[in-house]
C-alpha positions in Angstrom: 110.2 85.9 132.7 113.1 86.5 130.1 112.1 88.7 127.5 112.8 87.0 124.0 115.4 88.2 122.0 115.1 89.8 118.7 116.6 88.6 115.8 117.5 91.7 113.1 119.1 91.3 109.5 118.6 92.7 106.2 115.4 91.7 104.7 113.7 90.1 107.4 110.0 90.2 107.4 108.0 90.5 111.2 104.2 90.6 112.1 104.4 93.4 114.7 101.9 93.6 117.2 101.3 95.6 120.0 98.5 97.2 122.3 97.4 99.4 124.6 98.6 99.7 128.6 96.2 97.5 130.3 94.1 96.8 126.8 92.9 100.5 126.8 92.1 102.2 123.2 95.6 103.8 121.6 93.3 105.7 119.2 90.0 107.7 120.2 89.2 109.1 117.1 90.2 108.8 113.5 92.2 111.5 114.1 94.3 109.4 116.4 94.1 106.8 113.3 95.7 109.6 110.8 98.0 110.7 113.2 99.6 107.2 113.7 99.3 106.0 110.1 101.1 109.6 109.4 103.9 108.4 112.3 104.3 105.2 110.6 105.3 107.3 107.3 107.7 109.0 109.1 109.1 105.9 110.4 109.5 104.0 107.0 110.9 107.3 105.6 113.8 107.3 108.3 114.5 103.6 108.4 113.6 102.4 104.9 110.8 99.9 106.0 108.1 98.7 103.6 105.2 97.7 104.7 103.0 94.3 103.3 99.6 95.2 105.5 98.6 96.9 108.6 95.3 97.0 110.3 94.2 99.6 113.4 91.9 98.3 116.0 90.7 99.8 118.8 93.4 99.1 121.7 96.2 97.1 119.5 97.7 97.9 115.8 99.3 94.7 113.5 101.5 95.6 110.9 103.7 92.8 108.5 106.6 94.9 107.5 109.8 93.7 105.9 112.9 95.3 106.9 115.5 95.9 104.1 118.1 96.9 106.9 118.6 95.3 110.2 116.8 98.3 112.1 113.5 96.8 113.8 114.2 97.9 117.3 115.4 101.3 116.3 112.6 102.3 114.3 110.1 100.8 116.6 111.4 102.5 119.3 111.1 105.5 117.7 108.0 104.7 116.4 106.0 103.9 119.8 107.6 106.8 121.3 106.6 109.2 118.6 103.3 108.1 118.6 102.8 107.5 122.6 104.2 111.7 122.8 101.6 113.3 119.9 98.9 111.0 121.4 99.6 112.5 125.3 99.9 115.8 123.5 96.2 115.9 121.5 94.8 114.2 124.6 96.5 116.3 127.9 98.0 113.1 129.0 100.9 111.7 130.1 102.8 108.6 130.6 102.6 105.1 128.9 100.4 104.5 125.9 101.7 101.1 125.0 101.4 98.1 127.5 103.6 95.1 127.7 106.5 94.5 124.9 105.8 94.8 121.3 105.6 91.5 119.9 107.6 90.9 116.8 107.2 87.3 115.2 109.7 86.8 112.4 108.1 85.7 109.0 109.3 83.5 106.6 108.0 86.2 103.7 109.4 85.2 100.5 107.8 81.9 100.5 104.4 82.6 99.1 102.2 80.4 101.5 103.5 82.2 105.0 103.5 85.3 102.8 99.7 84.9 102.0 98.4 83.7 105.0 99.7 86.6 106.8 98.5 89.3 104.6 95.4 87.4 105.1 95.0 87.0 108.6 95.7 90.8 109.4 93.3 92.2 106.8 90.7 89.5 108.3 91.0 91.0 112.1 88.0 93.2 111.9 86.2 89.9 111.1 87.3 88.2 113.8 86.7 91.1 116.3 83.0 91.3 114.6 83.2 94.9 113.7 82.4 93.2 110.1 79.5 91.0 109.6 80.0 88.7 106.5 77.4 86.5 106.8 75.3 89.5 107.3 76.1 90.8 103.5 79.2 92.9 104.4 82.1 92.9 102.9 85.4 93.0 104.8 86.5 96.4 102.7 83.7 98.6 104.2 86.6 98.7 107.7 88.3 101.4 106.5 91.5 101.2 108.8 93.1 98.6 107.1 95.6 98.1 104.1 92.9 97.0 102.4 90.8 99.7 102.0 93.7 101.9 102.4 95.8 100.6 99.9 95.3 97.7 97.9 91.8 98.5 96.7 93.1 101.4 95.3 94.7 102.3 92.7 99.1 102.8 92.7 99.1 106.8 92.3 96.8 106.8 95.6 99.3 104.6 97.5 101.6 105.2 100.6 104.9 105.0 98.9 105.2 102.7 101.8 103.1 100.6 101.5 104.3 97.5 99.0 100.7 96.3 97.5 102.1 95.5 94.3 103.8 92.8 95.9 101.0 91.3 97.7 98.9 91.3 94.6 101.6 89.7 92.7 102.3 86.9 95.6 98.2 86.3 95.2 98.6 86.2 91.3 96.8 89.0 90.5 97.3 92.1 88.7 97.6 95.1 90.3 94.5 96.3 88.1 90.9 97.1 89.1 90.0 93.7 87.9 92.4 92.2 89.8 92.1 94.2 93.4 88.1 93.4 93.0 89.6 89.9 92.6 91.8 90.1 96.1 88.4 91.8 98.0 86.1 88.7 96.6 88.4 86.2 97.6 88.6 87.8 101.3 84.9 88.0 101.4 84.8 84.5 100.9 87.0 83.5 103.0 84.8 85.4 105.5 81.9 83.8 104.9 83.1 80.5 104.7 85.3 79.6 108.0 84.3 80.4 111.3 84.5 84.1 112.6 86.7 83.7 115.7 89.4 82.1 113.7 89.1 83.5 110.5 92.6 83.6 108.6 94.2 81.6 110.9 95.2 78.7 109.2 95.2 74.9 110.2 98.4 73.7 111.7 99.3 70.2 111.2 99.6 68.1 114.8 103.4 67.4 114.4 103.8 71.8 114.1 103.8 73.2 118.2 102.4 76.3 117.6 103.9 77.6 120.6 106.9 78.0 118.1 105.6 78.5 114.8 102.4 80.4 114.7 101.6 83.9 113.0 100.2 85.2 116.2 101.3 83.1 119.6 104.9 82.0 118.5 108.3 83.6 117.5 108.6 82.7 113.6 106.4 82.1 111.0 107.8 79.3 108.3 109.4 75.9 107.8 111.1 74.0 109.3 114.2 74.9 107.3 113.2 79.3 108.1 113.7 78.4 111.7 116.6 76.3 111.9 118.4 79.6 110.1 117.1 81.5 112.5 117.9 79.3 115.4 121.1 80.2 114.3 121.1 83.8 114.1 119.8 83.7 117.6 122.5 81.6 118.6 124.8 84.4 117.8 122.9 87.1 119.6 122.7 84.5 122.8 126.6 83.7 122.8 127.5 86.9 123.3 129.3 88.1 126.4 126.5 90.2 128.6 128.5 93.2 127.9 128.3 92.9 124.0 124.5 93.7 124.2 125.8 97.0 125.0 128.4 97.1 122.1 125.4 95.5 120.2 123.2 98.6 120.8 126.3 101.2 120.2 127.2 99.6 116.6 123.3 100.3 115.9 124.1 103.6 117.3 127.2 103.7 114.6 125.0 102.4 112.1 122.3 105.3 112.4 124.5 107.8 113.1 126.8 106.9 110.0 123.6 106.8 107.6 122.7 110.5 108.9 126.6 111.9 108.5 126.1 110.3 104.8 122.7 111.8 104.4 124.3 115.3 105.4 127.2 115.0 103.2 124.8 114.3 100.1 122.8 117.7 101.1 125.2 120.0 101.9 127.1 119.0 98.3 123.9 119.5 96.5 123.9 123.3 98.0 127.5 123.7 97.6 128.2 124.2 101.1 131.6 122.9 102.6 132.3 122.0 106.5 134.2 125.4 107.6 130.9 127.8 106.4 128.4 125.2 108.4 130.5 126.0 111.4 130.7 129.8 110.9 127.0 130.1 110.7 124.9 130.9 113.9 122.8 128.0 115.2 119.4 129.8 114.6 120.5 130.1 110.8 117.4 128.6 108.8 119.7 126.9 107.0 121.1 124.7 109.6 116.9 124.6 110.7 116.2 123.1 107.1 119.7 120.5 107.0 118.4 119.0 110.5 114.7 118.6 109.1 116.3 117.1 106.7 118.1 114.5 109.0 115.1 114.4 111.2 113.0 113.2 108.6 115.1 110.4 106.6 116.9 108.9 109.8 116.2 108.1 113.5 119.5 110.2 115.1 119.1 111.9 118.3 118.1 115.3 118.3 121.5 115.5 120.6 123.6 114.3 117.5 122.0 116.9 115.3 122.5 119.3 118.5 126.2 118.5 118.3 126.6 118.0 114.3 125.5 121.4 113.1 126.5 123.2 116.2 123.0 124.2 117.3 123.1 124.7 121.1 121.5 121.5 122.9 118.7 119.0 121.9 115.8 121.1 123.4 117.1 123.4 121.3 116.6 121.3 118.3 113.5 120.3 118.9 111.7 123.6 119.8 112.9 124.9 116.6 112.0 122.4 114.4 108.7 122.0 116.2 107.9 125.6 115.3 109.5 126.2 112.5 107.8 128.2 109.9 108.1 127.0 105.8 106.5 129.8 104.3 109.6 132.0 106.2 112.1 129.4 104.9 110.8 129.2 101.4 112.0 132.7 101.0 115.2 134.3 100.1 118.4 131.5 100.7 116.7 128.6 102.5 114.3 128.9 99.5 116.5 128.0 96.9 117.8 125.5 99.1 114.5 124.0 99.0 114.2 123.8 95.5 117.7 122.3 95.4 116.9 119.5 98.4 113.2 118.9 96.8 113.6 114.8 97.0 115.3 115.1 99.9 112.5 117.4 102.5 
């Protein structure tokens, strides 16, 4: 079978699923919960995502993120990876975590009635897998791996700076107050209690809608009519190319990253006064080229080979043992300290 194409551009909104290699658990613990909610940080931090709600259940994850550059496959991929390497780490395995494809079904998010329904149907899972009862008295926030309890029953100074409630509550009409998030937790109850379990949150399609096309969980978009025909022809573009182009495709994303970091760099080593000729004198164990390529590391999803090759440290292995053993109370002292203090918004 052809695997579907994925449509990228600034702005777009997905509902990302994926699960486990032959429907076996991704998390065993909550740990494993912390760790990837903790991985998912990392990954809005580098590519700039926001995310609308997630929920964690045993062998699959959904998130509805929105995408303010055209990076989905990037940053999943990096993503996935991360994740799938710090879970066979913890857990003294090895190979795949994740089964089939990720599926990634394009939303129509700034119309307020796909918008809804989404953030909806993902905070409604547990209900629909019955690990909530709400005809039994509970209530849909006692799940605590959701964005729900995790976000927007809480207030904003106890927020993921990732994690874009304040939108949801303001697509729902309500304040983000503590009147208004008991408001969005009573309306989900309800909604538990009133439609069936198994399809709780899924909405009713009308007969002329195939849902094969347009569903929020079995088809590849989520809108109108008028969302898909736009994005009919965005795809069209991605099919007409040459076969070849798909690599030229992934090498301008390449560019694209690799541009972003070089930027990135330029901003830091401006802040610290640094120019180009003393990076290159310095040895690669110099802290200071340890702290610029944590830097990159953290706000962009380059290779570790680029940074290798950037700041002249030796080889990617070489990159990554040092900054996975790096030590911050050595580089808080003497020169990489006040660098620290300089590059505060930026580690």
């Amino acid at each position: 079978m052809a695997r579907s194409i994925r449509i990228e551009y600034e702005g777009a909104y997905y509902h990302v699923m994926a699960r486990g290699n032959r429907r076996e658990p991704i998390y065993m613990d909550d740990d494993d919960r912390r760790f990837f909610l903790g991985t998912l940080a990392e990954a809005c931090e580098r590519t700039g995502w926001r995310v609308h709600a997630w929920v964690l259940m045993g062998n699959h994850y959904h998130l509805f993120l929105e995408t303010p550059e055209p990076n989905l496959v990037g940053g999943m991929g990096w993503l996935q990876n991360t994740y799938t390497r710090r879970f066979n780490v913890r857990h003294l395995e090895w190979g795949r975590l994740f089964g089939d494809r990720y599926k990634a079904i394009l939303v129509e998010g700034r119309q307020a009635h796909y918008y809804e329904t989404m953030l909806d149907y993902i905070h409604l899972n547990p209900v629909r897998a019955g690990l909530v009862e709400a005809k039994a008295g509970q209530s849909i926030l006692e799940y605590r791996w959701s964005s729900l309890a995790g976000g927007y029953a809480v207030a904003p100074n106890k927020r993921a700076k990732w994690l874009a409630c304040g939108e949801g509550l303001r697509v729902l009409g309500l304040p983000d107050t503590m009147a208004g998030r008991r408001k969005m937790v009573e309306r989900l109850d309800r909604q538990a209690v009133e439609e069936e379990a198994n399809r709780c949150g899924v909405p009713l399609l009308a007969e002329e809608v195939d849902a094969r096309c347009s569903h929020l969980r079995r088809g590849w978009y989520w809108g109108s009519q008028a969302f898909s025909e736009r994005m009919l022809k965005l795809a069209e573009k991605v099919i007409k190319k040459p076969r070849s182009r798909g690599y030229r495709s992934a090498r301008e994303r390449k560019a694209h990253n690799e541009s972003e970091a070089e930027r990135i760099l330029q901003e830091c080593l401006k802040k610290v006064d640094f120019e180009k000729r003393e990076l290159e004198k310095m040895k690669s164990s110099d802290p200071r080229k340890l702290l610029l390529a944590a830097v990159l590391r953290k706000r962009t999803i380059v290779t570790n080979r680029w940074l290798a090759e950037r700041l002249e440290m030796k080889s990617a292995a070489n990159v990554s043992q040092r900054l996975r053993t790096m030590d911050w109370k050595k580089l808080k002292r003497g020169e990489t300290g006040k660098m620290i203090k300089i590059l505060n918004d930026d580690i």
